[in-house]
C-alpha positions in Angstrom: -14.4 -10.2 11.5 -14.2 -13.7 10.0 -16.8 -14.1 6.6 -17.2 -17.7 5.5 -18.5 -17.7 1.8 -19.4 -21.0 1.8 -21.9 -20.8 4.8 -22.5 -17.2 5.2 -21.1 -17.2 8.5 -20.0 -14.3 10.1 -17.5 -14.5 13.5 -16.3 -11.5 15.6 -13.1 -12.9 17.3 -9.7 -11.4 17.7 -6.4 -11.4 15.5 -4.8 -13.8 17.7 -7.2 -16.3 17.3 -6.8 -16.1 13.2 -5.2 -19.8 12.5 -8.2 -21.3 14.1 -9.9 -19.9 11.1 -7.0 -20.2 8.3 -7.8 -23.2 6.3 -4.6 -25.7 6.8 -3.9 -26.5 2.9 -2.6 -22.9 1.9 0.6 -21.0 1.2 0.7 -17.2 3.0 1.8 -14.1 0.5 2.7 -11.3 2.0 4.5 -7.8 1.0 8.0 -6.8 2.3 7.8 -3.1 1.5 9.2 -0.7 3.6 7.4 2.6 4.4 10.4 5.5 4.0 10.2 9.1 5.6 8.1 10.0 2.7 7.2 13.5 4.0 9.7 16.4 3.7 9.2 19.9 4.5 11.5 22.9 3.1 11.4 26.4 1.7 10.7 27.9 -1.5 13.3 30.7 -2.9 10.9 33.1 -1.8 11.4 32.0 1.7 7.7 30.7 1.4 7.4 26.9 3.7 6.5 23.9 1.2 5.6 20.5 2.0 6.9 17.5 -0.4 5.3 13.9 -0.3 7.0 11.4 -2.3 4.8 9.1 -4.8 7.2 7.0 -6.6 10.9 7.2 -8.6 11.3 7.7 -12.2 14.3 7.7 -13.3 18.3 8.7 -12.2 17.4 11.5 -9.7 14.0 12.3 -11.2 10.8 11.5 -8.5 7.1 11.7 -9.4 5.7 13.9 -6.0 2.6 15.7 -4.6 3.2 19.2 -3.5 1.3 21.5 -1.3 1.5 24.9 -2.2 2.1 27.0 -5.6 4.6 26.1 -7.5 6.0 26.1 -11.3 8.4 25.1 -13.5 11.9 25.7 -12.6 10.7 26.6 -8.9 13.7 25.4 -6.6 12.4 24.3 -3.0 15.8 24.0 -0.4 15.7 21.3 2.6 17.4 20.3 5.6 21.2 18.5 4.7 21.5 20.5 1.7 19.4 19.0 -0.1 17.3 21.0 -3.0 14.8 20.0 -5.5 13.6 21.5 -8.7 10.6 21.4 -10.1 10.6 19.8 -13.8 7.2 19.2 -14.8 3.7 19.5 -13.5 1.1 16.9 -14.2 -2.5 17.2 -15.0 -3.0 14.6 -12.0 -2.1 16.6 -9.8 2.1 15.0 -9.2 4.9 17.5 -10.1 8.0 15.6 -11.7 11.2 16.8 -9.6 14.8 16.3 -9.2 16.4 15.9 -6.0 20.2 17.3 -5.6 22.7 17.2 -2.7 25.0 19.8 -2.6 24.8 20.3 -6.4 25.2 16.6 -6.8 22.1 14.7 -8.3 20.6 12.4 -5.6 19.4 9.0 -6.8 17.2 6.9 -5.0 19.0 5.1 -1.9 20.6 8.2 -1.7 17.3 10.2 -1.2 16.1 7.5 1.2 19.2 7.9 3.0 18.6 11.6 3.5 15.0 11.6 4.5 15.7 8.6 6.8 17.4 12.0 8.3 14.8 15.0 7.9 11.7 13.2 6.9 8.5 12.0 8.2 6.6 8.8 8.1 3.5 9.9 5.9 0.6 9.0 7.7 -2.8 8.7 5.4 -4.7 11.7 4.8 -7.5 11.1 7.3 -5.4 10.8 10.0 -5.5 14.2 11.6 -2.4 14.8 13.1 1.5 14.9 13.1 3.7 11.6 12.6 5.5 10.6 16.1 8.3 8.6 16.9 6.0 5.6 17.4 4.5 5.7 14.0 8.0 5.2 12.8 7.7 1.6 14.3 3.7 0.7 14.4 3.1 2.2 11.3 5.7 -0.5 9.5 5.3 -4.2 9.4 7.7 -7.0 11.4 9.0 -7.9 8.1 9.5 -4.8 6.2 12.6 -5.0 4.3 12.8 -3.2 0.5 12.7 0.8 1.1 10.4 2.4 -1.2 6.1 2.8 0.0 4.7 5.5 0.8 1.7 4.1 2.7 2.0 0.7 4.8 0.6 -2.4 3.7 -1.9 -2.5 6.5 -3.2 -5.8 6.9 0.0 -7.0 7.7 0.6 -4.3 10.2 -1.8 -7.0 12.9 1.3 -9.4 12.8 3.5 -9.0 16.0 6.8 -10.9 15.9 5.2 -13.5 17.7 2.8 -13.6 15.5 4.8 -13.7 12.4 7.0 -16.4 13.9 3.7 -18.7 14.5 2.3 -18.4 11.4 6.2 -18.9 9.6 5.8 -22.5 11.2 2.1 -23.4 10.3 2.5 -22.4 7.4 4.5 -22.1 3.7 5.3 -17.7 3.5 6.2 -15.9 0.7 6.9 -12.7 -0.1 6.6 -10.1 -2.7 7.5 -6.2 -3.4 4.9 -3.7 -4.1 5.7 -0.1 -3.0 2.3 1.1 -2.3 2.0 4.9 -3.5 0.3 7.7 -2.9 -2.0 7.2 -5.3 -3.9 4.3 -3.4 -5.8 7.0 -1.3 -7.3 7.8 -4.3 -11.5 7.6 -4.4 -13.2 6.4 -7.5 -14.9 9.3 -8.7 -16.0 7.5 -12.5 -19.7 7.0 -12.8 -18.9 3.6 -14.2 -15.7 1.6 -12.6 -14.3 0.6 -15.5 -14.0 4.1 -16.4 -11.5 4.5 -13.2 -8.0 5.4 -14.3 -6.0 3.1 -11.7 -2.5 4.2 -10.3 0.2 2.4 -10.8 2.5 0.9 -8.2 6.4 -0.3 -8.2 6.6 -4.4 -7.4 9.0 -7.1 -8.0 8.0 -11.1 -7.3 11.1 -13.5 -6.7 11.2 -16.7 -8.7 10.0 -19.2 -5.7 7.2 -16.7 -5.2 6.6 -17.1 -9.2 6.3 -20.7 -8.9 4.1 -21.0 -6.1 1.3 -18.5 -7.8 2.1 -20.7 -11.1 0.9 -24.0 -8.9 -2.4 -25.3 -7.7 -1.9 -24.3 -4.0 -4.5 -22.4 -2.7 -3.4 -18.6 -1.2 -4.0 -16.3 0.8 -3.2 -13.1 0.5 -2.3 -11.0 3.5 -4.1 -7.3 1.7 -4.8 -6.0 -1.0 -1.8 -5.0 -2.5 -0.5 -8.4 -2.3 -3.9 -9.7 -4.0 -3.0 -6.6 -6.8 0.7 -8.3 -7.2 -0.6 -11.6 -7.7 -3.4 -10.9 -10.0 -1.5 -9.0 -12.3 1.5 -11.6 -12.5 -1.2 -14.2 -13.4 -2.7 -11.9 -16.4 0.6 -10.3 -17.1 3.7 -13.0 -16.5 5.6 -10.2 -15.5 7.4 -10.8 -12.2 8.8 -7.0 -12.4 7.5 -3.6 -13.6 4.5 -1.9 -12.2 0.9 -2.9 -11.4 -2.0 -0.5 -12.6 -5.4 -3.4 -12.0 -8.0 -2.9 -10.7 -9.9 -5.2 -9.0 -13.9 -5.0 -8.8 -17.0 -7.3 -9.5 -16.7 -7.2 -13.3 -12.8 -7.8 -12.8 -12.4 -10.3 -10.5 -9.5 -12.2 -9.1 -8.1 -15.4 -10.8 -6.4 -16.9 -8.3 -6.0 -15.5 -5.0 -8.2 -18.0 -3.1 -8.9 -16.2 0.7 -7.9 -12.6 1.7 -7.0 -10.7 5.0 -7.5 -7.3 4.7 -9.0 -4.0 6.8 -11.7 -2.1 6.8 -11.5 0.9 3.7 -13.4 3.8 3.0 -16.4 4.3 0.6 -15.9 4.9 -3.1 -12.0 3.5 -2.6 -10.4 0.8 -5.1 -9.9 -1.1 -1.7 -13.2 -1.3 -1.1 -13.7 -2.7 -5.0 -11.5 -5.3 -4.3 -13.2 -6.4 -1.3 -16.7 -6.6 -3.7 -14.4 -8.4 -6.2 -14.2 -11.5 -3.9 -17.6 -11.5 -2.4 -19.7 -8.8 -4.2 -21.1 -5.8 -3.9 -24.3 -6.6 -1.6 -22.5 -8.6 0.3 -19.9 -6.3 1.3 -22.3 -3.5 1.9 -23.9 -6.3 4.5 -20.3 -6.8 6.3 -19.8 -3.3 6.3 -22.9 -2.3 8.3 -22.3 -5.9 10.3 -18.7 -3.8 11.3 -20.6 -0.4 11.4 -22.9 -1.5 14.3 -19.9 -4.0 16.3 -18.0 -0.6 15.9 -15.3 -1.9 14.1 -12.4 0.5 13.5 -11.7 1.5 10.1 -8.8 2.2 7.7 -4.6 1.7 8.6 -4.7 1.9 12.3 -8.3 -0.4 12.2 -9.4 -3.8 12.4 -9.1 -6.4 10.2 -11.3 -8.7 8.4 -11.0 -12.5 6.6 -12.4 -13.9 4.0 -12.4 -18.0 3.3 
């Protein structure tokens, strides 16, 4: 779906017809993350099975986590390639604060990675009802993902084939950024007024050339929205490392991310709010039940839409 703001025009068409709707002045951002085998599962002391799902790291072997099933302080869970965890804190969001260990030996990050590349799954989104396969290792990560560390694909990007990528890479100036996408993006907006919503916060890093271009005129777009998050939060904050907590929504809306490519998100998500950000409310509930009766497909696997 292709939303014009300027005429109110809305066009069904396919993704492989998106430059003829890509305005020819603008510089393309997109995120390099790289989705890792988030999802371990191993076995309490008791012998009881335990399922891990990595959110984000901490510090030296330390890793904020969701777990399903009981567990307390000191509660040691065993894996696969000798590798154990302990529990170390449990937090009133819900994440449990653990440290990972191989063979006795603490196990920092690329270490980790480097052991669930070996035992653990890609962690598809909770609304997908069914076990990861060995093609979700590949369709569930985008051409270009590069710097290990999301938990959850950044899923407009995940329309570009390499032929694709390769076409737009010579119509047009790219960029990249970092933001490992967490867990915590799945999470609904359950506030009665959004600026009461306690946003997540998310891992990123933006190189210098990627710095200068949000610092100049050039009109962007931004290929989802955790690139649009990235940007938006450099331009308020200056900071071109550390982590990104905005939110995005009609009384906080973007500065300067000019046009956006993103999918279709479910009700009452911060992904939605973004959306609203750019066009508003009313006007998203229109394109939603425009996307509702073409029987769009919604959320990772889905379609996409454009805004201009």
């Amino acid at each position: 779906m292709v939303f014009d703001r300027h005429s109110g025009r809305i066009t069904h068409t396919h993704f492989k017809h998106l430059f003829d709707f890509l305005p020819s002045d603008i510089a393309v951002l997109l995120n390099d993350t790289k989705v890792i085998k988030a999802r371990v599962f191993g076995k309490k002391e008791s012998g009881g099975e335990v399922e891990v799902l990595l959110n984000a790291p901490l510090q030296e072997n330390l890793y904020s986590v969701y777990i399903r099933g009981r567990v307390k302080v000191g509660t040691k869970l065993f894996f696969d390639e000798k590798m154990l965890a302990k529990i170390i804190e449990l937090k009133e969001d819900g994440t449990r604060v653990v440290a990972f260990f191989q063979a006795e030996k603490p196990l920092h990050t690329q270490a980790l990675f480097d052991v669930l590349d070996k035992i653990g799954h890609i962690p598809l989104p909770p609304y997908i009802k069914r076990e990861d396969t060995d093609e979700d290792s590949v369709d569930y990560q985008t051409v270009f993902a590069k710097e290990q560390g999301a938990v959850a694909a950044p899923t407009a990007s995940l329309h570009f084939t390499d032929t694709m990528f390769e076409a737009l890479k010579k119509r047009y100036e790219t960029h990249f950024l970092t933001l490992h996408v967490g867990a915590g993006t799945f999470k609904p907006v359950e506030a009665e007024h959004i600026k009461d919503h306690v946003m997540h916060s998310e891992i990123y890093a933006i190189p210098p050339f990627t710095c200068k271009l949000i610092e100049s005129p050039k009109n962007i777009l931004a290929v989802g929205t955790t690139v649009t998050r990235t940007v938006e939060y450099f331009v308020r904050t200056k900071e071109p490392v550390g982590k990104c907590d905005l939110f995005l929504h009609p009384q906080n809306p973007p500065l300067r991310v000019n046009h956006l490519l993103t999918n279709f998100h479910l009700p009452k998500s911060t992904l939605i709010m973004l959306v609203a950000s750019f066009i508003g409310i009313e006007q998203t509930l229109e394109l939603y039940e425009e996307a509702v009766k073409e029987r769009y497909r919604f959320f990772s696997y889905g379609d996409a839409m454009l805004i201009v």
